[in-house]
C-alpha positions as CSV (number, residue, x, y, z in Angstrom):
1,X,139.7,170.6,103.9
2,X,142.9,168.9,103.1
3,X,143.1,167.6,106.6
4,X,139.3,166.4,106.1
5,X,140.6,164.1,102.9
6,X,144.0,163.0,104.5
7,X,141.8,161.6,107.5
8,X,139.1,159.8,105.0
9,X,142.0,158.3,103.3
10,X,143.9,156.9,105.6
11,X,140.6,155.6,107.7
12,X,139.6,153.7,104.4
13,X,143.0,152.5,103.6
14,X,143.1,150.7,107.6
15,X,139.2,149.4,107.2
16,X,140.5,147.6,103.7
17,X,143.9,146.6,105.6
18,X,142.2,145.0,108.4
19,X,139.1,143.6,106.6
20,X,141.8,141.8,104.3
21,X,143.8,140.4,107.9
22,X,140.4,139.2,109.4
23,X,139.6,137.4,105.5
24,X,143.2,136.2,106.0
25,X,142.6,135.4,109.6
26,X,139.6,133.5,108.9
27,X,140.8,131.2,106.0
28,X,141.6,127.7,107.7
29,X,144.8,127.0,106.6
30,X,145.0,124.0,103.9
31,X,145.9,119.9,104.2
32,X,148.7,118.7,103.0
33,X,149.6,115.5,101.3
34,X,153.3,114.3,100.4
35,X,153.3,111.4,98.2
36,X,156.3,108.6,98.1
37,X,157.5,109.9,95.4
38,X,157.9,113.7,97.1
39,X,154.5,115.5,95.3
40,X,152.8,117.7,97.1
41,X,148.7,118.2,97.3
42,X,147.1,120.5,99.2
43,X,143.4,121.2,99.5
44,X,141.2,119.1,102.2
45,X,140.8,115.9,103.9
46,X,137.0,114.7,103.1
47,X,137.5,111.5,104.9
48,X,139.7,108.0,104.9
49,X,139.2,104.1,106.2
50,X,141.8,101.5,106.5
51,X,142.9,101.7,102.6
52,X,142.3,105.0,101.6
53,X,141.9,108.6,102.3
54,X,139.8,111.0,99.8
55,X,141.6,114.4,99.4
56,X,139.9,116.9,97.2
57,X,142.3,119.5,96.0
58,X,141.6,122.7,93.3
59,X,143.9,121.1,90.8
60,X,142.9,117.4,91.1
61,X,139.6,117.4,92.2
62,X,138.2,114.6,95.0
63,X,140.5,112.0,94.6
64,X,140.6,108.9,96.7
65,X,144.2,107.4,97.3
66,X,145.6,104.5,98.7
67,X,147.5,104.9,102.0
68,X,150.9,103.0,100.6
69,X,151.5,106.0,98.4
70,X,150.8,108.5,101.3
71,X,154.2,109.4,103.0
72,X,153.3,112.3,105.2
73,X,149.6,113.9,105.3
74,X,149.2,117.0,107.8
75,X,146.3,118.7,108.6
76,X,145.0,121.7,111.2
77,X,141.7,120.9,111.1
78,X,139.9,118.8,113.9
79,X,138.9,115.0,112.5
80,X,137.1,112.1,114.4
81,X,138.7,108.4,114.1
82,X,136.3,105.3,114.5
83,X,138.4,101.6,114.9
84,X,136.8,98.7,113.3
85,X,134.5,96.7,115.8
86,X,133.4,100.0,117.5
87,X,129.7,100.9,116.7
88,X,128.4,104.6,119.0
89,X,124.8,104.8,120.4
90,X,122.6,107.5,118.8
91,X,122.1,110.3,121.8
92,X,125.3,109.1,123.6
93,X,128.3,109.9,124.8
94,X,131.2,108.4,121.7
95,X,133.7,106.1,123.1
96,X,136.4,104.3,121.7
97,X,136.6,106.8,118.8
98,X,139.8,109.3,118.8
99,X,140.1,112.9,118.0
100,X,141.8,115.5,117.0
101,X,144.2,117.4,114.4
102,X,145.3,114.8,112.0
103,X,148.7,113.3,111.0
104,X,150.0,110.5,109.4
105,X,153.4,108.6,110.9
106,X,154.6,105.8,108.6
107,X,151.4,103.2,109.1
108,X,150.2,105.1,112.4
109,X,147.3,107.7,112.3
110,X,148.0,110.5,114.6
111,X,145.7,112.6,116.0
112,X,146.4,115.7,118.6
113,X,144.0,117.7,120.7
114,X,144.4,121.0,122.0
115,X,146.1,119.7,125.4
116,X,149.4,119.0,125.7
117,X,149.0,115.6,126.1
118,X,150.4,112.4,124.1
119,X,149.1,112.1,120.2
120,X,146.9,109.3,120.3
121,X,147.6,106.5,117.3
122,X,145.9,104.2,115.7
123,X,147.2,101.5,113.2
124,X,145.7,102.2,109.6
125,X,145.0,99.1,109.3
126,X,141.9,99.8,112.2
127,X,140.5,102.7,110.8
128,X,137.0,102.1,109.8
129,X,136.4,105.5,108.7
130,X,137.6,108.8,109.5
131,X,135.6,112.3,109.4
132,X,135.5,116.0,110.1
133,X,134.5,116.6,113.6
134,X,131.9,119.0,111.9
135,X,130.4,116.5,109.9
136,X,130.7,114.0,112.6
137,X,129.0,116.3,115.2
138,X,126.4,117.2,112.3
139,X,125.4,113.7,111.2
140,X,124.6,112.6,114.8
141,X,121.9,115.5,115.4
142,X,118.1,113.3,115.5
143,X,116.7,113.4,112.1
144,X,113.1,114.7,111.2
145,X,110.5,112.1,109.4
146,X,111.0,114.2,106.4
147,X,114.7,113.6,106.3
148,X,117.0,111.2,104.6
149,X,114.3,109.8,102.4
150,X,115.6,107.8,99.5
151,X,114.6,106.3,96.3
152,X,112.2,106.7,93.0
153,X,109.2,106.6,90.9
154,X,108.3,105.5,87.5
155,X,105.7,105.4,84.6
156,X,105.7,103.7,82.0
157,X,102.8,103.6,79.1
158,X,101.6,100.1,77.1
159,X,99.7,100.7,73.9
160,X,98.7,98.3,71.5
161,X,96.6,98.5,68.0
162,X,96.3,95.0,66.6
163,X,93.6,92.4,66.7
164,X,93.6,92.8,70.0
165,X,94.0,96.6,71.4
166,X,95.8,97.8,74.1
167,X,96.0,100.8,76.6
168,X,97.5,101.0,79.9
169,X,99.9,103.1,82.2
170,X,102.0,101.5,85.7
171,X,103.1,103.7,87.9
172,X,105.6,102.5,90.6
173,X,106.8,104.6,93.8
174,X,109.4,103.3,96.2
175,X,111.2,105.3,99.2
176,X,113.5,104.5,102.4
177,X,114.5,106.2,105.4
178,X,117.3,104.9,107.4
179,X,118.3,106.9,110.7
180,X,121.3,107.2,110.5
181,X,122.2,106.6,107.2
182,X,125.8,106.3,107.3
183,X,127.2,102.4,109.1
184,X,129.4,103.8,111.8
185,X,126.8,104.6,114.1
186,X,124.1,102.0,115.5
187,X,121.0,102.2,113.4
188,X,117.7,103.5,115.2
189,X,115.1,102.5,112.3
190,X,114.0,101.7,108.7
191,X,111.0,102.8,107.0
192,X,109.8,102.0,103.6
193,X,107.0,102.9,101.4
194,X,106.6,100.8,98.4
195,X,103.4,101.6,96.1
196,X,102.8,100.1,92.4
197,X,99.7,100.5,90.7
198,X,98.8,98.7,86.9
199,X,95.7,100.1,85.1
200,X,94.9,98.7,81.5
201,X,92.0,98.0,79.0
202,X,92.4,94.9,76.4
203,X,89.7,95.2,73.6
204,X,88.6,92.3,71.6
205,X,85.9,91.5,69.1
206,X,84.1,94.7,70.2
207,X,84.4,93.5,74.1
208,X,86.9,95.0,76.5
209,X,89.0,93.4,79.5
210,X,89.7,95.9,82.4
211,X,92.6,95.3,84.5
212,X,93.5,96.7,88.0
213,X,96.2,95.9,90.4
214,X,97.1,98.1,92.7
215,X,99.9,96.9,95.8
216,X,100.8,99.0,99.1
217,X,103.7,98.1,101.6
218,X,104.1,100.4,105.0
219,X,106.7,99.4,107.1
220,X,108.7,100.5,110.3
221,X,111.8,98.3,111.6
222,X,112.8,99.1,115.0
223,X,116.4,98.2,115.5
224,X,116.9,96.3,118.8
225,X,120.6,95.4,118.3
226,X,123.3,95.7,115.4
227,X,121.3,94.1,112.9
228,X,118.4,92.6,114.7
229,X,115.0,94.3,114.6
230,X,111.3,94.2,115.1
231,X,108.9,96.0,112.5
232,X,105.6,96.8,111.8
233,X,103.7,96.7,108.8
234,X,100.8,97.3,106.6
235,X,100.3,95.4,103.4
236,X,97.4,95.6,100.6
237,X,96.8,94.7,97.5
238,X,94.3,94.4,94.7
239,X,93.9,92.3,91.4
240,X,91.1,92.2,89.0
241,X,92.7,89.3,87.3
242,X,92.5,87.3,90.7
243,X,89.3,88.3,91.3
244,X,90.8,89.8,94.5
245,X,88.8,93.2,95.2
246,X,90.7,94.1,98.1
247,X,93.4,92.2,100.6
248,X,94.3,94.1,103.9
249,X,97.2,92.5,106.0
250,X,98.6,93.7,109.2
251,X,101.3,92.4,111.1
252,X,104.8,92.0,112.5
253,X,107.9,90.6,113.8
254,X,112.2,89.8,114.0
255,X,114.5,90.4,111.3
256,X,117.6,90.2,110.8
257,X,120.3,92.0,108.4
258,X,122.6,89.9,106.9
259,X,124.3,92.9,105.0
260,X,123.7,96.5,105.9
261,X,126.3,98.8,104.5
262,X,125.9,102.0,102.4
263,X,125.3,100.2,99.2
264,X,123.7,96.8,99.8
265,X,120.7,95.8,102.3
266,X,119.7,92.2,102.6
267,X,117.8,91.1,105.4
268,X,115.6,87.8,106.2
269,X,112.4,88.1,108.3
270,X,109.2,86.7,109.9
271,X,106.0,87.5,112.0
272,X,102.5,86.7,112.3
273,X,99.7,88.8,110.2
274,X,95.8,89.4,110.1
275,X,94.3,89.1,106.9
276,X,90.8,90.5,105.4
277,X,90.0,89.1,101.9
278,X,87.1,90.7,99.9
279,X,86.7,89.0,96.7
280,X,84.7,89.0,93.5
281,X,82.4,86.1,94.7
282,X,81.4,87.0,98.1
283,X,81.2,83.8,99.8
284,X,84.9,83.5,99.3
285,X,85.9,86.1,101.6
286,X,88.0,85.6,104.5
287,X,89.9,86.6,107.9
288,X,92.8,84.9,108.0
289,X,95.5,84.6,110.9
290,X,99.3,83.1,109.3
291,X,102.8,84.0,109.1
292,X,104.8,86.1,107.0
293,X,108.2,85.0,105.6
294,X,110.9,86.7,103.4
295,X,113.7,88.3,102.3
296,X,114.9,91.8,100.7
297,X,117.6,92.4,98.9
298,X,118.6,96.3,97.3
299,X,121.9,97.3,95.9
300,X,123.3,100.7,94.6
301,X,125.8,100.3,91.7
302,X,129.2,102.4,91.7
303,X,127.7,103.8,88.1
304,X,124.1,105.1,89.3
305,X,122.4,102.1,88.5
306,X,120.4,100.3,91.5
307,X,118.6,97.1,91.8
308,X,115.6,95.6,94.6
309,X,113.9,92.5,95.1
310,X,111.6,91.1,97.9
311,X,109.9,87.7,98.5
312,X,107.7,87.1,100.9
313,X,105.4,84.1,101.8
314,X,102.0,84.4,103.8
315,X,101.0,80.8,105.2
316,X,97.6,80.6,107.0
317,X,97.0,78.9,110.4
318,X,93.1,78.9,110.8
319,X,92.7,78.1,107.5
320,X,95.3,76.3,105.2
321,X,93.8,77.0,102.1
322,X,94.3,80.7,102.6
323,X,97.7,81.2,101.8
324,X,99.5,83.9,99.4
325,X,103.1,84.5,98.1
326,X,104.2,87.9,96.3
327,X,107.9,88.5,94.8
328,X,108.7,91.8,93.3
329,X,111.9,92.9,91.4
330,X,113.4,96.1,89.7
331,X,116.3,97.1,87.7
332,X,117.1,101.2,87.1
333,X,119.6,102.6,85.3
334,X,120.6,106.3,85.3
335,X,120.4,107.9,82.1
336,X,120.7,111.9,82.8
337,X,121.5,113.1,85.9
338,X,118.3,111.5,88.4
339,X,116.2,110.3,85.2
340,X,116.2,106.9,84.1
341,X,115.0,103.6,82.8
342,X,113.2,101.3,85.0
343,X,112.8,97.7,84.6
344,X,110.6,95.9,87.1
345,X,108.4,92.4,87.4
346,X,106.2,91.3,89.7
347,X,104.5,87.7,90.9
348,X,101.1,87.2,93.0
349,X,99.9,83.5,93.6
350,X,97.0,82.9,95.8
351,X,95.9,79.9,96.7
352,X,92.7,79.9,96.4
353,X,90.8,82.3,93.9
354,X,87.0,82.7,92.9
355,X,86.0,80.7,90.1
356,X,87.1,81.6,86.9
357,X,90.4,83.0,88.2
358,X,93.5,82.4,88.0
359,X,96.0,81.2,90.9
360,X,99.0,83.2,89.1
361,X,99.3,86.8,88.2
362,X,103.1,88.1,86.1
363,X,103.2,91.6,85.8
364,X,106.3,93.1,84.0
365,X,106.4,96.9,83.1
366,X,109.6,99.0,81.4
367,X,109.4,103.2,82.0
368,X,111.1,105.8,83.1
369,X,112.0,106.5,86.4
370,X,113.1,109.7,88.7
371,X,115.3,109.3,91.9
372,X,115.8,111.5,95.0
């Protein structure tokens, strides 16, 4: 029987010896940063450009520090360098990029692969962005529709008791997909969803007002080069206080970014559209063949808060009368964690409305608002 224990024991004590080597085994050994001054870091490379690299250690967190008081950085994990001016191909082969385990020789970045060949070096100064071959290899798999999706919705409430009444809710929903969403790759597509809907009841000397304006934007930009695309898009819109009971527009054509990085989006575009107008009077109603003209500007601040605007112009060509303009604009600012407060306006002219109707309509609206 003692023979019996003296085996158990020593068969547990090897199981716990060598699960403890394989935990040890398995642990990727940590980066290491050296400052000027001589103070060591060591934690994890989460990725670097041409001024900085972001190192996030247990003690100090994710810090991002500038190059010129990096003196030696080491690392045995595998990293991917991209040089400014080279843009890869979605579902391609890289070239031009440089990989492997990382090191940093006075303003040189080093990188070694498993061969025994030369490190191959690249001036800091030409680093556009550097990453873990993990999440390099991860971020280029094809994304699903669902994926990638970003952006918010609101509500907001009006209410009024005076000698006139009021009662009204806006609800505003805005979303964009960009595949990829990172710059360092060539982009494959946009889409955006943009819906905002006003519903509100004015009551006066015992008669009431209803107002209803309800806007929809679907659109797909195909990129055809580094900036330049072709989309497709479906536009309607209704306004009781135009008399407009229901505008369907359908169209395309170029664009062109002007700014596409991770924060900021601007872009400037044009196209031809089909129009159907139903209106409060009939014998106004049109189909309309123009253009489409605009711009589109949105911006994510460093502190949460992001801001959007488009304008866009609708001339007609079989009829000149029949032209439209719409500008739309919001402001949010975080307040806890993904809720905040929205801020929004928006403009409709058209041209030519039923009698009794106004050519302008100014909505403005300020709710709350929930990101994703």
């Amino acid at each position: 029987m003692l023979l019996v224990h003296a085996q158990l024991i020593l068969l547990a004590s090897f199981i716990s010896c060598y699960g403890q080597t394989a935990d040890q085994a398995k642990k990727p050994e940590p980066d290491v940063l050296i400052f000027a001054n001589g103070d060591k870091l060591t934690g994890k490379i989460q990725s670097a450009d041409s001024a900085a690299v972001t190192f996030e250690s247990e003690v100090a967190g994710s810090v991002k520090i500038p190059w010129a008081k990096v003196r030696e950085l080491q690392s045995a994990s595998t990293f991917v360098a991209i040089p400014k001016g080279v843009v890869l191909v979605r579902h391609s082969e890289p070239t031009g990029t440089l990989r492997g385990k990382l090191a940093i020789n006075k303003q040189d970045l080093q990188l070694r692969g498993d061969t025994a060949a030369p490190a191959q070096a690249l001036p800091l100064e030409k680093v556009e962005t550097l990453i873990p071959e993990s999440t390099f290899n991860e971020e280029r798999k094809p994304l699903k529709f669902s994926d990638n999706w970003h952006g918010r919705g609101a509500f907001g409430v009006e209410l009024t008791r005076s000698t006139q009444d009021t009662l009204g809710f806006n609800t505003a929903f805005t979303a964009v997909r960009k595949d990829p969403s990172h710059t360092w790759e060539f982009a494959k597509s946009r889409d955006t969803l943009d819906l905002n809907y006003i519903q509100s009841k004015i009551t006066s000397g015992g008669q009431s007002i209803n107002i209803s304006i309800l806007t929809g934007l679907v659109e797909r930009d195909y990129m055809v080069k580094p900036r330049f695309y072709v989309s497709g898009i479906a536009y309607f819109e209704r306004n009781s206080t135009q008399g407009l009971d229901l505008r369907t527009n359908y169209g395309g054509g170029p664009g062109y970014f002007l700014i596409w990085n991770e924060a900021t989006l601007f872009d400037v575009f044009a196209g031809v559209r089909y129009s159907n107008q139903q209106l409060a009077d009939s014998s106004y109603n049109r189909n309309i063949f123009g253009g489409r003209f605009g711009e589109s500007l949105s911006h994510r601040f460093k502190n949460g808060a992001s801001f959007s605007e488009r304008a866009t112009i609708y001339p007609a060509f079989n009829y000149a009368k029949g032209y439209f303009a719409s500008f739309t604009t919001s402001l949010s600012f975080p307040v806890y964690k993904k809720l905040g407060v929205q801020i929004s306006a928006s403009d409709n002219y058209f041209n030519e409305p039923p009698p009794g109707f106004k050519k302008n309509s100014l909505q403005s609206s300020l709710g709350l608002s929930l990101s994703f």
